[in-house]
KOLGULO-463407 format. One record per residue: residue number from 1; residue in one letter; x, y, z of N, C-alpha, C in turn. Coordinates in pm, 1 decimal. Example, Ala and Ser with C-alpha at 12.3 -4.5 7.8 and 13.67 -1.06 7.14 Angstrom:
// residues 2
+-----+------+----------+----------+----------+----------+----------+----------+----------+----------+----------+
:  nr : rest :     n.px :     n.py :     n.pz :    ca.px :    ca.py :    ca.pz :     c.px :     c.py :     c.pz :
+-----+------+----------+----------+----------+----------+----------+----------+----------+----------+----------+
:   1 :    A :   1319.0 :   -569.0 :    780.0 :   1230.0 :   -450.0 :    780.0 :   1320.0 :   -330.0 :    780.0 :
:   2 :    S :   1285.0 :   -225.0 :    708.0 :   1367.0 :   -106.0 :    714.0 :   1290.0 :      3.0 :    787.0 :
+-----+------+----------+----------+----------+----------+----------+----------+----------+----------+----------+
//
This chain:
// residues 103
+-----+------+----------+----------+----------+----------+----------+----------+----------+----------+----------+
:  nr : rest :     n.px :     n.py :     n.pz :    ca.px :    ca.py :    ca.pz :     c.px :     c.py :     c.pz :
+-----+------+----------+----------+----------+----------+----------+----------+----------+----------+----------+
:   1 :    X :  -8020.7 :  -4724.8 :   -452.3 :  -7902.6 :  -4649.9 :   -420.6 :  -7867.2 :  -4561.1 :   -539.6 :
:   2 :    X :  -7826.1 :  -4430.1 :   -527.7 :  -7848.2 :  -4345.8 :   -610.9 :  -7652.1 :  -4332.6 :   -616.6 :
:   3 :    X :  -7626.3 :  -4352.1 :   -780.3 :  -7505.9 :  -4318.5 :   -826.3 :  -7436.7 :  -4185.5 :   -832.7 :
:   4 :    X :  -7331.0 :  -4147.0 :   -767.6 :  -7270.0 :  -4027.2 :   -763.0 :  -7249.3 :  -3973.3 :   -915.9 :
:   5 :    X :  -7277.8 :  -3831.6 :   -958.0 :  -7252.6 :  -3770.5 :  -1073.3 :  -7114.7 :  -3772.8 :  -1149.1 :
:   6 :    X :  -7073.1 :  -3838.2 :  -1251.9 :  -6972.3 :  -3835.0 :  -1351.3 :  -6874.7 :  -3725.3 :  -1306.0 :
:   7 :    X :  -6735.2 :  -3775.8 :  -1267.2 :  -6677.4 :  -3615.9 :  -1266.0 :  -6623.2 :  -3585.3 :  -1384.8 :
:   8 :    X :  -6643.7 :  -3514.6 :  -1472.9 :  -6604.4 :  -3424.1 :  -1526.0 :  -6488.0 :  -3286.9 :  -1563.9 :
:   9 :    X :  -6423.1 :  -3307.9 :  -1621.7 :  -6327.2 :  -3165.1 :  -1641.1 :  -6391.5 :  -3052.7 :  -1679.9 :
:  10 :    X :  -6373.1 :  -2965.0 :  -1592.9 :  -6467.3 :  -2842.0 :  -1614.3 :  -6411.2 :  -2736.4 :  -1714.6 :
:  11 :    X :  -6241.9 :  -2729.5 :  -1698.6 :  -6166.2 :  -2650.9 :  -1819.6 :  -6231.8 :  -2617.4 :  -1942.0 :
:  12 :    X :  -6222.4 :  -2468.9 :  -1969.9 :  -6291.5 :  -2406.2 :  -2047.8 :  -6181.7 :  -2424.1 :  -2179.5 :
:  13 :    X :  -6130.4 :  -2457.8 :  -2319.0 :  -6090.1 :  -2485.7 :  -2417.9 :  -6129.7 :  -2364.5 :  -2461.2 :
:  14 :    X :  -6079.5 :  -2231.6 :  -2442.8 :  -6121.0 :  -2117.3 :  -2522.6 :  -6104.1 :  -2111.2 :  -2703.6 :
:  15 :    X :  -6059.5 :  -2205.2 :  -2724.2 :  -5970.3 :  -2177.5 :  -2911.5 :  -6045.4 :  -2275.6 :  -2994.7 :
:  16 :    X :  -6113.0 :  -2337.4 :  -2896.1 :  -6238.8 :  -2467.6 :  -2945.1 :  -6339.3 :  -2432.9 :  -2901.8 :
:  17 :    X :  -6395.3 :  -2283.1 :  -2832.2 :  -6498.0 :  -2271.9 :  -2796.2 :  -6613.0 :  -2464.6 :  -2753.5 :
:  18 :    X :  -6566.7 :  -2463.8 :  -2652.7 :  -6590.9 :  -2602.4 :  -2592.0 :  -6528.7 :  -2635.0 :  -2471.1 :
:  19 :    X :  -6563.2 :  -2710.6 :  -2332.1 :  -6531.4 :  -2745.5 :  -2247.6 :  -6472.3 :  -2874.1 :  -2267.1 :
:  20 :    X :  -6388.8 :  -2929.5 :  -2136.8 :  -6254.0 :  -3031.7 :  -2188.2 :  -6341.3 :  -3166.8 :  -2165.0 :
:  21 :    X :  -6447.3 :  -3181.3 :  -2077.2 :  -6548.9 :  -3274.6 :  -2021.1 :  -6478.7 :  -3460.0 :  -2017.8 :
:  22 :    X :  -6340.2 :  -3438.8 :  -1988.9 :  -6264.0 :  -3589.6 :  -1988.8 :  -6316.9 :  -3611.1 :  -1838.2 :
:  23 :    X :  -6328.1 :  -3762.1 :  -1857.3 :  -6350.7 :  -3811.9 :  -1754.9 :  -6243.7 :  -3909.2 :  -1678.4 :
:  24 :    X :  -6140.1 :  -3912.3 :  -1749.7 :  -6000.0 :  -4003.2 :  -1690.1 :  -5925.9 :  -3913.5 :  -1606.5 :
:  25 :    X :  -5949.2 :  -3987.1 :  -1464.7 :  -5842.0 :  -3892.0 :  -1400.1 :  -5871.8 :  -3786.9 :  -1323.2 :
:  26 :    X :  -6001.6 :  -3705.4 :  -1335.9 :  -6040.3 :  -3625.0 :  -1306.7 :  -6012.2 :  -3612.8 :  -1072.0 :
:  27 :    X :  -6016.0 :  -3493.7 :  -1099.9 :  -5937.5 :  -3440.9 :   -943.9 :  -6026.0 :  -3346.8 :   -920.1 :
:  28 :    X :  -6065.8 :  -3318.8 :   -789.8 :  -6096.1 :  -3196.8 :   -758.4 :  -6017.5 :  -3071.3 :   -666.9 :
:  29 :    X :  -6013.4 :  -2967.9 :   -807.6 :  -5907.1 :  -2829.4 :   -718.6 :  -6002.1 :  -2703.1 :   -691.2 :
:  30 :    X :  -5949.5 :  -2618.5 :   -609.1 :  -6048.6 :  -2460.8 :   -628.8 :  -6129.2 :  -2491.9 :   -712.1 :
:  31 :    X :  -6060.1 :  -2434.2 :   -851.6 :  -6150.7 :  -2418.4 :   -967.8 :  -6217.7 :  -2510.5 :  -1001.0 :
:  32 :    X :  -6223.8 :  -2597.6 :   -929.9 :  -6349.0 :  -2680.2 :   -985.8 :  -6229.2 :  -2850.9 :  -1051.0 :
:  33 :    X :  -6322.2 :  -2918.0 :  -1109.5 :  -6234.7 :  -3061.1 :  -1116.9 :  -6222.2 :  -3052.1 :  -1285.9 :
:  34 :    X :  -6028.6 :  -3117.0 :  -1257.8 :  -5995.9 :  -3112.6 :  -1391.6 :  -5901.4 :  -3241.5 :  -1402.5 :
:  35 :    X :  -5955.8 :  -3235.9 :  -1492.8 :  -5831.4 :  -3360.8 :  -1574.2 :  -5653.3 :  -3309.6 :  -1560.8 :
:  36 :    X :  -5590.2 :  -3418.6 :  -1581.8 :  -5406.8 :  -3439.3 :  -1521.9 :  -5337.4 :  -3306.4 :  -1629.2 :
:  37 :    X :  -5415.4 :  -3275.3 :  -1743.7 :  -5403.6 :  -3169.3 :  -1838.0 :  -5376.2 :  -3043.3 :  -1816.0 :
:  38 :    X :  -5496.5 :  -3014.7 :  -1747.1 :  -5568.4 :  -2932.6 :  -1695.8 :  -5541.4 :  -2857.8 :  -1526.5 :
:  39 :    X :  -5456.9 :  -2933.9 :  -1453.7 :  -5432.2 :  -2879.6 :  -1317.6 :  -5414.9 :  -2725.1 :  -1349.7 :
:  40 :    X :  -5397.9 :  -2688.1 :  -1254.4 :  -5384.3 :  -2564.0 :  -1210.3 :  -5188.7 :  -2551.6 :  -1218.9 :
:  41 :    X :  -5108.4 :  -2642.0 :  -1200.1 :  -4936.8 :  -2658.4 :  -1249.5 :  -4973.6 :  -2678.3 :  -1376.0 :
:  42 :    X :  -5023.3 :  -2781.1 :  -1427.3 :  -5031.9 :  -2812.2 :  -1595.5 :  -5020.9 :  -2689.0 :  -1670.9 :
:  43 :    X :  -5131.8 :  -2632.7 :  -1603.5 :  -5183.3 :  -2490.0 :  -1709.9 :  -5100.7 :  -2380.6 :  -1677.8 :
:  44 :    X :  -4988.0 :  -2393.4 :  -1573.5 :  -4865.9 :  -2301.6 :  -1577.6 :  -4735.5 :  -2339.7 :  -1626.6 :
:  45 :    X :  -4759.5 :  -2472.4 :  -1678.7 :  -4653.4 :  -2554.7 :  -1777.6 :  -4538.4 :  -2599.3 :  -1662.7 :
:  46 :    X :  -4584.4 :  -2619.9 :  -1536.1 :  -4522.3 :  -2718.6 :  -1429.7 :  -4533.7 :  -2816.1 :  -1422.4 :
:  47 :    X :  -4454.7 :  -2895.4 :  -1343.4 :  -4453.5 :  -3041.6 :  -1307.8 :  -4574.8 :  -3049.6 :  -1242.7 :
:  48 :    X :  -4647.9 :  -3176.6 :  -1164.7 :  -4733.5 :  -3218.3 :  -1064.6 :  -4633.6 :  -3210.3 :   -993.1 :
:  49 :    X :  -4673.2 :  -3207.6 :   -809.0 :  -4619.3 :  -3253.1 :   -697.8 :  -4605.2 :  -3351.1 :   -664.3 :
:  50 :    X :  -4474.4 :  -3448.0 :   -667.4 :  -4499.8 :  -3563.2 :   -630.4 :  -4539.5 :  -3625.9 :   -481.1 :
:  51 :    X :  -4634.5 :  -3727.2 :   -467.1 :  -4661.0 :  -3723.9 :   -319.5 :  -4561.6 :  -3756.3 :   -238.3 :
:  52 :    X :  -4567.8 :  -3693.4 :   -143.8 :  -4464.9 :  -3719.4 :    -64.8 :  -4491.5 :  -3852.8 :     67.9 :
:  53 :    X :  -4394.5 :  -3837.5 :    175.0 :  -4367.6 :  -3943.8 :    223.2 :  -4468.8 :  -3963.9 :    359.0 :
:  54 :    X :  -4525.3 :  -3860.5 :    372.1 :  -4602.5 :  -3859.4 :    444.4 :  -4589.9 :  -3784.3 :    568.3 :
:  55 :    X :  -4653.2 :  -3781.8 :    709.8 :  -4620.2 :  -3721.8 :    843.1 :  -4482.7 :  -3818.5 :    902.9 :
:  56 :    X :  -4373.0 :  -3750.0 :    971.9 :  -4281.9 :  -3875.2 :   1024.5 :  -4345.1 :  -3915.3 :   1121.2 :
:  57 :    X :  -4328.3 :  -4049.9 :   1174.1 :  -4368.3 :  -4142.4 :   1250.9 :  -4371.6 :  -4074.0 :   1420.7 :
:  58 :    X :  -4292.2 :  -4007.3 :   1466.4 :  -4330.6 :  -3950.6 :   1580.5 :  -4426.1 :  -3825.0 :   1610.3 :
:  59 :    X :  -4504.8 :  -3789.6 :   1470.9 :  -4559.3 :  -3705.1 :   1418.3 :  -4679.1 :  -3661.7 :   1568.0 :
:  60 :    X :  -4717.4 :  -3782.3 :   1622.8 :  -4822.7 :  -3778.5 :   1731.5 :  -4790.9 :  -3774.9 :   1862.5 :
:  61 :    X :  -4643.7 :  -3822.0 :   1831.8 :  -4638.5 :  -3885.0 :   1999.9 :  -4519.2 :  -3757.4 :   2068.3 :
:  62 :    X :  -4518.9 :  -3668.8 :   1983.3 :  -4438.6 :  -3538.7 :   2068.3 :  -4514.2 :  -3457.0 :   2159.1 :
:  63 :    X :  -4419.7 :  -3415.6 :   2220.5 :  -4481.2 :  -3384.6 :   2360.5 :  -4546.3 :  -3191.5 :   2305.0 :
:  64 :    X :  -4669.1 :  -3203.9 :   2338.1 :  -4707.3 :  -3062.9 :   2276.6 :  -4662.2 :  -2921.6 :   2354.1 :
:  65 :    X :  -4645.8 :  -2777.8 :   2291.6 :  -4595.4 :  -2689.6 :   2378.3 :  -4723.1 :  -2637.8 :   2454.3 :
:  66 :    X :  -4817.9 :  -2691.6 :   2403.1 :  -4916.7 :  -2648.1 :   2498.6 :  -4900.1 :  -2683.0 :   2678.7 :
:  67 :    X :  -4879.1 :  -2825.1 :   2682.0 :  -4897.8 :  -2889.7 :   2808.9 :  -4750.5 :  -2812.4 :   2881.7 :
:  68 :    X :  -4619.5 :  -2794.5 :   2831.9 :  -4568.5 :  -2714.0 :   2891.1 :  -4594.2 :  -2547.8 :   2951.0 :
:  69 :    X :  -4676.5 :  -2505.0 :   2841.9 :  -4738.2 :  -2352.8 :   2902.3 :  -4820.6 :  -2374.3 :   3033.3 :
:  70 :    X :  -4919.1 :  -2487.3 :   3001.1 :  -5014.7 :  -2507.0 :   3097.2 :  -4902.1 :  -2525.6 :   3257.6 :
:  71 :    X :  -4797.8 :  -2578.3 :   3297.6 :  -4701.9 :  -2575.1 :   3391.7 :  -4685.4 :  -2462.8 :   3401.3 :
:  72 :    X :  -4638.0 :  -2375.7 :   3322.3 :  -4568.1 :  -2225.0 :   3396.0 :  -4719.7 :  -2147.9 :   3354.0 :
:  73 :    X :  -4859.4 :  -2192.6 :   3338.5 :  -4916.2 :  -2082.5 :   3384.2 :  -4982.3 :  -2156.0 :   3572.7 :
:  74 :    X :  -4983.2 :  -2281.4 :   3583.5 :  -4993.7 :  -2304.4 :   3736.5 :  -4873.0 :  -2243.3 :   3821.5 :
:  75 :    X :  -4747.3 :  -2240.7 :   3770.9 :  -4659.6 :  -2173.7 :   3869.9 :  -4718.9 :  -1992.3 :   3875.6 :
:  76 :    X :  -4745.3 :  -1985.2 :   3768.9 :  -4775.4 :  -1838.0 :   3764.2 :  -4910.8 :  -1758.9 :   3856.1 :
:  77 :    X :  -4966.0 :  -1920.9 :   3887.6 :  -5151.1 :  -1866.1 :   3953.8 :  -5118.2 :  -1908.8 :   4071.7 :
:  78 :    X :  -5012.3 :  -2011.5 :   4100.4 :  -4963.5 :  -2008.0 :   4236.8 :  -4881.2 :  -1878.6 :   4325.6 :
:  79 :    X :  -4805.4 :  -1861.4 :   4228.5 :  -4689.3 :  -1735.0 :   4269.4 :  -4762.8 :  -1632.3 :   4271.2 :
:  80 :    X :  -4950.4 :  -1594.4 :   4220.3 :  -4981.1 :  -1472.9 :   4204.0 :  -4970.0 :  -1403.1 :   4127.3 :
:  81 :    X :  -4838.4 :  -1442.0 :   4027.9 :  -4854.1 :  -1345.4 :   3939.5 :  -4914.7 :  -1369.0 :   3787.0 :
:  82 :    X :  -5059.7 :  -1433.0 :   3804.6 :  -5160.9 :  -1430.7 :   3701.1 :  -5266.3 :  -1467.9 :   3813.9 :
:  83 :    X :  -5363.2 :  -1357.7 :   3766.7 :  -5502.2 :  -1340.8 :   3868.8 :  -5543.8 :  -1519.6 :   3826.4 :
:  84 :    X :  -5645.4 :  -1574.2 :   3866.2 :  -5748.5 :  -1669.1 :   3928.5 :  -5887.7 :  -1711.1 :   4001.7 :
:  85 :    X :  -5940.3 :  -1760.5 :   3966.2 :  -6057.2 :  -1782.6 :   4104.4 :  -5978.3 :  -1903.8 :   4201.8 :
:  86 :    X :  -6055.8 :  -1915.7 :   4284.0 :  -6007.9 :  -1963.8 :   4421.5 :  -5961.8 :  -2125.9 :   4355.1 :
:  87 :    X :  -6095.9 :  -2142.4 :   4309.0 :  -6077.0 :  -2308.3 :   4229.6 :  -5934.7 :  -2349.2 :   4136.0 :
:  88 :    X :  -5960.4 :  -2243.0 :   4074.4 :  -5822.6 :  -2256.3 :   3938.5 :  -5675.4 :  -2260.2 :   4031.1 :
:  89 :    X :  -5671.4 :  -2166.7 :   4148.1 :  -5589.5 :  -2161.7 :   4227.9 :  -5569.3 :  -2257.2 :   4349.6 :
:  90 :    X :  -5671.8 :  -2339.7 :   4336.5 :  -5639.5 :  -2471.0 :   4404.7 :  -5598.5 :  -2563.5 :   4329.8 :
:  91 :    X :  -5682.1 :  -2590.7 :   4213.0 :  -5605.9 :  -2689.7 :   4123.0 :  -5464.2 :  -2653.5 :   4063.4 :
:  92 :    X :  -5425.9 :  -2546.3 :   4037.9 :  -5315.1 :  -2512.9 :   4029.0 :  -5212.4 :  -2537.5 :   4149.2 :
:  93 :    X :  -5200.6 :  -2549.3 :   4272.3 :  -5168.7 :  -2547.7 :   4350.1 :  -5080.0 :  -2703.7 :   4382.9 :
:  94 :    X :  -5230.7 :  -2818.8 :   4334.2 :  -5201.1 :  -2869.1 :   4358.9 :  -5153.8 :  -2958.7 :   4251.0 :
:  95 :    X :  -5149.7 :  -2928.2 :   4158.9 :  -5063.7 :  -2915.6 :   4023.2 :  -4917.0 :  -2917.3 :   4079.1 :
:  96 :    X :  -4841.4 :  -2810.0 :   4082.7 :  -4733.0 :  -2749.6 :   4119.9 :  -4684.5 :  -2846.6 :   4246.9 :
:  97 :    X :  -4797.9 :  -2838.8 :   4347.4 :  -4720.0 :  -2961.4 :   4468.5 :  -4688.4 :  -3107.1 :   4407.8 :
:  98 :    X :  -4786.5 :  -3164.5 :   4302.7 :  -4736.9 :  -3278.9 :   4301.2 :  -4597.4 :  -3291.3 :   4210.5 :
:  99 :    X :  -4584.9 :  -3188.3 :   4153.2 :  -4480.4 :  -3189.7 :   4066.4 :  -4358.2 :  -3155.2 :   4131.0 :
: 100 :    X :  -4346.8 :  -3081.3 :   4253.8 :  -4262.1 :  -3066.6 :   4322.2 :  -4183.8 :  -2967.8 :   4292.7 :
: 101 :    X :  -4240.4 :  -2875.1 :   4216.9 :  -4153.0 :  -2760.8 :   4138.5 :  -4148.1 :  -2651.0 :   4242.0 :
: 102 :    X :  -4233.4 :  -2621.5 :   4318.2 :  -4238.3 :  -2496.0 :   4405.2 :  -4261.8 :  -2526.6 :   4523.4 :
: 103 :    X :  -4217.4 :  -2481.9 :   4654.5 :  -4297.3 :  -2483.9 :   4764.7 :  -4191.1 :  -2524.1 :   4803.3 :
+-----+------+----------+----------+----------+----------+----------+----------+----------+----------+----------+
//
């Protein structure tokens, strides 16, 4: 089994002509992986982001706006006013009847 490569801080130390090459901590951003020093905030003399709390809990179980479009485009292939093939306009049809919205 072959060991994954050392990560490394890639940060270039221009005033030491030398790279930062710490291995504690190391992250990978765009530029490549750097030590807690070294972020991309660090090196603009910002805080880190602290992690946050996560997705809220109903994060999955909301009802999407898709499945509502999909309703008013069956009323719409029923009523005619969005073209169809015969099929789409049957399943639509009978979409709309069981729902009891039209007819």
């Amino acid at each position: 089994m072959s060991e994954q490569p050392a990560r490394v801080c890639g940060h270039w130390i221009g005033s030491e002509h030398r790279y930062c090459r710490t291995t504690d901590g190391v992250r990978h951003y765009l530029p490549g992986y750097r030590c807690p020093a070294h972020t991309p905030r660090a090196l603009r003399g910002l805080a880190e982001i602290p992690p946050g709390p996560g997705l809220p809990a109903g994060a999955w179980t909301t009802v999407s706006p898709l499945n509502e479009s999909r309703v008013h485009d069956a009323l719409a292939i029923v009523s005619g006013k969005r073209r169809a093939s015969q099929a789409a306009r049957r399943a639509a049809l009978t979409v709309v009847a069981s729902r009891g919205e039209w007819l």
